[in-house]
C-alpha positions as CSV (number, residue, x, y, z in Angstrom):
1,X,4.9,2.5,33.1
2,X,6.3,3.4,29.3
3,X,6.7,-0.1,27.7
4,X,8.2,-0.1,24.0
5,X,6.0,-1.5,21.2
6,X,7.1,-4.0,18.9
7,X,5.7,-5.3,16.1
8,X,7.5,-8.8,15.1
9,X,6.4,-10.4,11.1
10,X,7.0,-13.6,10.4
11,X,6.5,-15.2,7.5
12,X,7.5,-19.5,7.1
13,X,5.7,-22.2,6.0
14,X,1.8,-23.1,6.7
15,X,2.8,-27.0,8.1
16,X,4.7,-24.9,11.3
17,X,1.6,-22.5,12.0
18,X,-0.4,-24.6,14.8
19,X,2.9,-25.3,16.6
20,X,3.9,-21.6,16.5
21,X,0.6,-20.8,17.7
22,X,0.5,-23.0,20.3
23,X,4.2,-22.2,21.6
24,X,3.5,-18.3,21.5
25,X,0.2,-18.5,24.0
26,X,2.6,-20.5,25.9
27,X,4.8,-17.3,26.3
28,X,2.0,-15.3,27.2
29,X,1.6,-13.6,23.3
30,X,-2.2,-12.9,23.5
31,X,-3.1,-12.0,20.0
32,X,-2.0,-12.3,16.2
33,X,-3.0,-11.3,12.7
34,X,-2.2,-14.3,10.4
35,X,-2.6,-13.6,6.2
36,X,-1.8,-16.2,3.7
37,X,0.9,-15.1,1.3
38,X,2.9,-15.8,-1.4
39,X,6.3,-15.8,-2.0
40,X,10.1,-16.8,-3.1
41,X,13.1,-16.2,-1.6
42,X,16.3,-18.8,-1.9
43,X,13.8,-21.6,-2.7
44,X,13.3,-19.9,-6.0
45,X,10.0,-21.5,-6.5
46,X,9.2,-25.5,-7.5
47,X,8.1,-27.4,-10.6
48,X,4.6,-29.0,-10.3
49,X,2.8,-30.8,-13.4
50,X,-0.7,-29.7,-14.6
51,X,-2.3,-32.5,-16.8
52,X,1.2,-33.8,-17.1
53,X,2.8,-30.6,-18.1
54,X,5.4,-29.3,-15.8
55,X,4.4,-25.6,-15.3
56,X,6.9,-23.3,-13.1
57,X,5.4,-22.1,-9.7
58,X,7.5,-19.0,-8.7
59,X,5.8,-17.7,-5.6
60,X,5.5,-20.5,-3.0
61,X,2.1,-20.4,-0.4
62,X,3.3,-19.4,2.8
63,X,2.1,-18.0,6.0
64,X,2.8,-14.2,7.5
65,X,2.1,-13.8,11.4
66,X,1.7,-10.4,12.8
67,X,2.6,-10.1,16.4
68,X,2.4,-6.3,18.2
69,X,4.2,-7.0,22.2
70,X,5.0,-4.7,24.7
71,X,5.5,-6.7,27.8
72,X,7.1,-9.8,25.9
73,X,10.4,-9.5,25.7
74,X,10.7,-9.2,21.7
75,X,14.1,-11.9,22.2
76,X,11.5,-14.7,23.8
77,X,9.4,-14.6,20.4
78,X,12.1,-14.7,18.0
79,X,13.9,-17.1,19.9
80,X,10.7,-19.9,20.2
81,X,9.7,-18.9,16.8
82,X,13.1,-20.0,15.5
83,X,13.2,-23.3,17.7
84,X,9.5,-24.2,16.6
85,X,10.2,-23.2,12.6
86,X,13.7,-24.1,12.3
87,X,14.2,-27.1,9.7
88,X,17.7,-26.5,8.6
89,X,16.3,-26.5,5.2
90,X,15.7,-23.4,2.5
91,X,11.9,-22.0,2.9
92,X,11.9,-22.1,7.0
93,X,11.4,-18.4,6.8
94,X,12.2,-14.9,8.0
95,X,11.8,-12.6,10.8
96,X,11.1,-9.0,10.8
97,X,11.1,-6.9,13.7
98,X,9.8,-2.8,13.3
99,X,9.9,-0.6,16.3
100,X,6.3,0.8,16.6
101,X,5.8,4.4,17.5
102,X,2.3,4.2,19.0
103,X,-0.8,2.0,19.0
104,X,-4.5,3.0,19.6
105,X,-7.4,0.9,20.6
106,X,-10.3,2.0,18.6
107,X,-12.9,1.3,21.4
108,X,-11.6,3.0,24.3
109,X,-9.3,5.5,22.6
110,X,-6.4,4.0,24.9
111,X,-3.3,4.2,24.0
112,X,0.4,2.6,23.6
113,X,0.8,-0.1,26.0
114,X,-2.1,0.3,27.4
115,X,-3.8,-0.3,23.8
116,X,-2.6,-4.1,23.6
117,X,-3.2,-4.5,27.6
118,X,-6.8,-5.7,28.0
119,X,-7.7,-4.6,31.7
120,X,-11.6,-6.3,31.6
121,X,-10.4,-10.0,32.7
C-alpha cells in the first residue's frame, strides 16, 4: 500500500509537553524528536530582573516536537495538538506541516512507509 509521509513541527510551550505526549500515544503516534528552542513570535519576549536590574529576554524557551506519520491521519494530530495546547493566550504555539518525499530506515534499508512501520512486535 503507498501511504503519504508527513512530517508535522510543533513548537508551544514546555508546561504542555507531557500532556501532548501523552494525548499523541493515545492516537497511536509511536515516535517523536523533541529539541528545546528558543524563540519570539507575537509575545515579543518578557522582562525579567537580574540582581534587580530589569534585563530584556527576547527569545522565550520553548519546546519543538517533530512528528513523521503515514498511517495517522495528519488532521487527528493537529487537531489534539491544538485542543491539548490551546490557551487562548499569545505564546500557545504554531504548527507546521511539510509533505515528506521519502524516508529510509538506516538498519534495514526499508523504505517510505514501511520505514516508520516497525514490523518486529
Amino acid at each position: 500500500m503507498d501511504y503519504k509521509i508527513t512530517k508535522i513541527d510543533i513548537i508551544t510551550r514546555k508546561s504542555k509537553f507531557e500532556e501532548l505526549k501523552e494525548e499523541m500515544r493515545r492516537i497511536g503516534v509511536t515516535g517523536m524528536t523533541v529539541t528545546p528552542v528558543m524563540g519570539c513570535g507575537m509575545q515579543k519576549g518578557e522582562i525579567q530582573y537580574y540582581r534587580g536590574v530589569p534585563v530584556e529576554q527576547r527569545l522565550l524557551p520553548k519546546i519543538k516536537i517533530e512528528i513523521v506519520v503515514c498511517e495517522v491521519p495528519v488532521e487527528k494530530v493537529i487537531s489534539t495538538a491544538e485542543s491539548v495546547l490551546r490557551t487562548g493566550e499569545i505564546g500557545d504555539g504554531k504548527i507546521f506541516i511539510y509533505d515528506v518525499a521519502d524516508a529510509v530506515k538506516i538498519r534495514t534499508g526499508e523504505r517510505g512507509a514501511d520505514a516508520l512501520i516497525d514490523k518486529k512486535k
